[in-house]
Every structure is written in structure tokens, then in C-alpha cells.
GUKOLSE-717244 format. One record per residue (C-alpha): x, y, z; residue in one letter. Coordinates in steps of 0.5 Angstrom, whole numbers, padded with zeros to 4 digits, always signed. Each point is the difference from the previous one (the first is absolute). Example, Ala and Ser with C-alpha at 12.3 -4.5 7.8 and 13.67 -1.06 7.14 Angstrom:
BEGIN
+0025-0009+0016A
+0002+0007-0002S
REM end
This chain:
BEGIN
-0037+0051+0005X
+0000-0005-0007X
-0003-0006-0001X
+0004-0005-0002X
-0005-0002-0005X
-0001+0007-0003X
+0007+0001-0002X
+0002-0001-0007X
+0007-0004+0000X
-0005-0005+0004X
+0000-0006-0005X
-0002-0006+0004X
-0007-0003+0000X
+0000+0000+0008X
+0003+0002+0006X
+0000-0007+0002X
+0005+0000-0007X
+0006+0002+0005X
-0002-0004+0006X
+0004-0005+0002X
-0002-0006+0003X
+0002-0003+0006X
+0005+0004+0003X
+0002-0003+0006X
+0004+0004+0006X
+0002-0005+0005X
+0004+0002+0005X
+0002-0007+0003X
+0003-0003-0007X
+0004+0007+0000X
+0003-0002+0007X
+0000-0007-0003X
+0005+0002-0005X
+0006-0003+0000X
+0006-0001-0004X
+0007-0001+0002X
+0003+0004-0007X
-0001+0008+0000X
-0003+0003-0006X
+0003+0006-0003X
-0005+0003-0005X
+0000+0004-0006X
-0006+0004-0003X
-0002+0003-0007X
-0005+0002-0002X
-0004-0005-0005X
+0000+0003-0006X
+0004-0001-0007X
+0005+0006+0001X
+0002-0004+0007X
+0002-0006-0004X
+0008+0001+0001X
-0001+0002+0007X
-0002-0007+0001X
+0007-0004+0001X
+0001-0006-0005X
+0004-0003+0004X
-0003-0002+0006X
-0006-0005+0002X
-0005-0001+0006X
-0006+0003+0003X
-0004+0005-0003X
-0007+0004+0002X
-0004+0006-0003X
-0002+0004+0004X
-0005+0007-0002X
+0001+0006+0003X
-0005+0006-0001X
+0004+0005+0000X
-0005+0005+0003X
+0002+0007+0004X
+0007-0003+0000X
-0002-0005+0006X
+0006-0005+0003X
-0002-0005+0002X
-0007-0002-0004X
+0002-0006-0005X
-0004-0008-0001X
+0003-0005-0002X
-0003-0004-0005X
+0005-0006-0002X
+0006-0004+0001X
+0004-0004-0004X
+0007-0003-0002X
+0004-0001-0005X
+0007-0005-0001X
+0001+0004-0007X
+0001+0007+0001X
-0004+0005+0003X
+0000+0005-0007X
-0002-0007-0004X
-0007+0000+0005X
-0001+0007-0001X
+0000-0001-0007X
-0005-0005+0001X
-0005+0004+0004X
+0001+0006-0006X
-0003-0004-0005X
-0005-0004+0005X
-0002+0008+0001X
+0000+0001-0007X
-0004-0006-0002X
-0005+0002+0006X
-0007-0005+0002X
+0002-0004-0006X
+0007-0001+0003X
+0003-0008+0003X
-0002+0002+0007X
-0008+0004-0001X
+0003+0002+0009X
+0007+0003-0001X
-0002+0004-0007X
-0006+0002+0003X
+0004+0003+0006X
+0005+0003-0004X
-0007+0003-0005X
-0003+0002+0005X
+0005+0004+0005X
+0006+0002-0007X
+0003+0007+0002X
+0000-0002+0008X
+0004-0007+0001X
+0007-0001+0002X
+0004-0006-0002X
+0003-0002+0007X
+0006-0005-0001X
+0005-0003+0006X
+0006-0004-0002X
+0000-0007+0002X
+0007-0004-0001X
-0002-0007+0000X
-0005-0003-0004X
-0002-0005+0005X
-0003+0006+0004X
-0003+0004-0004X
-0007-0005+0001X
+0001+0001+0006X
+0000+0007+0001X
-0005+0001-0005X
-0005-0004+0005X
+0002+0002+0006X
-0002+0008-0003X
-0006-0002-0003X
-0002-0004+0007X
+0001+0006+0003X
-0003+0006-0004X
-0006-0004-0004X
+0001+0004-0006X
-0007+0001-0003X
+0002-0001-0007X
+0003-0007+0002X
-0004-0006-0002X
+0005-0006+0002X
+0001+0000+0007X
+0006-0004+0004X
-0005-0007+0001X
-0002-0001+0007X
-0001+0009+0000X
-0003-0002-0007X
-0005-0005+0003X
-0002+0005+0007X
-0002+0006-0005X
-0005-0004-0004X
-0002-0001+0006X
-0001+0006+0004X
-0001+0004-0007X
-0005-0006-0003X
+0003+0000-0006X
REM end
């Protein structure tokens, strides 16, 4: 068995570098999930050469998602972000790459560092939205749902009970 510290290809300082905080699985707000517009969702790898995967025509919600990809697991991923776009999914993607590129310096320290911090294992999950005045919508009620731990704005009432219940 190998310690994950003594491996060679371990760069971070820390195990607590991989860490992710404040992951919340809360089944009641997963039963609370109600949308009434049906998503179909779409999953590309988050890399460079996927970029003309990613469709420059549509817009709506998006979220990563890391996926381990050990011993060819089915069912083992986390997400870890969700987001939404009026420009096209292929636009935002190319942000990402370059707030990746920029690393800790880059606009959002949370979402770099996420994208630092867990690169060759994050697919970009997109699901069109035709109606832009949905789309906020949408957004809201899967971060209500899933309570992505690499999200820092939360929907306001949500926003006000976390600080509460985690103490921030």
C-alpha cells in the first residue's frame, strides 16, 4: 500500500490542499427540487481540446463535476459547481480556460483554485435553456438543490440559513 505523501507525482503541501469544504448532501433539498422545464444535459471533458465539443450556440446552466475515474467506477463523481450563461456555453468554457490558466491569481481565487486544483478530472456539464428569463431560475433552484461546495453565492433566503447553520 502507498502513502499518498511519499508518492512522487504528490506536489500539494498538504492532504487538506484536496479538500473540499463544506460539501453538504442534503436529501431534503434534493426532494424539494422542483423545476417544471426538463433539462437534457450534455458532458465534456474540461479540457482545451474539448473546447469545439462545447456547442457556441446555446445558452443556460452549467456545472462541473469531478469524476475520479478509478478501477472504472460507474457511479462515483461530485459536483462541485453550478453556473449560468445568456452567452454561449462554448464562451464561458473559454473563460474557465483562461481563469485555469491564471490559477490563484485569476478574477475568482474560488473557481481557479477549483479548476487548479482538481485539472485532468473535471467535466463541464452544460444543459440548454431556451428562455433567458428562466435561466436565473434554473440556476437557483440546482444550487438550492445540490449546494455545491465550490459556490460562494448562494439564492438569498438559502445564502442566510447556511451562514447560520455552517457559522460563516
Amino acid at each position: 500500500m502507498h502513502d499518498i505523501f511519499t508518492l512522487a507525482s504528490y506536489e500539494p503541501k498538504t492532504f487538506a490542499d484536496f479538500r473540499v469544504h463544506h460539501m453538504v448532501l442534503y436529501p431534503r433539498a434534493w426532494e424539494s427540487y422542483s423545476f417544471p422545464l426538463k433539462l437534457a444535459w450534455g458532458v465534456v471533458p474540461f479540457r482545451a481540446d474539448h473546447i469545439n465539443d462545447v456547442p457556441d450556440n446555446q445558452k443556460g446552466v452549467y456545472s462541473f463535476v469531478v469524476e475520479p475515474g478509478i478501477a472504472d467506477h460507474p457511479k462515483c463523481a461530485y459536483l462541485l459547481y453550478i453556473g449560468q450563461t445568456t452567452r454561449s456555453f462554448r464562451v464561458r468554457f473559454q473563460e474557465y480556460l483562461r481563469d485555469e490558466a491564471a490559477g490563484i491569481d485569476g478574477r475568482r481565487a474560488h473557481v481557479s483554485g477549483m479548476l487548479c486544483k482538481w485539472k485532468g478530472y473535471l467535466s463541464f456539464c452544460f444543459a440548454h435553456v431556451d428562455d433567458d428569463s428562466d435561466i436565473e431560475a434554473v440556476e437557483d433552484a440546482l444550487l438550492s438543490a445540490y449546494l455545491p461546495p465550490a459556490n460562494i453565492e448562494l439564492p438569498g433566503k438559502l445564502r442566510q440559513k447556511m451562514q447560520f447553520v455552517m457559522g460563516v
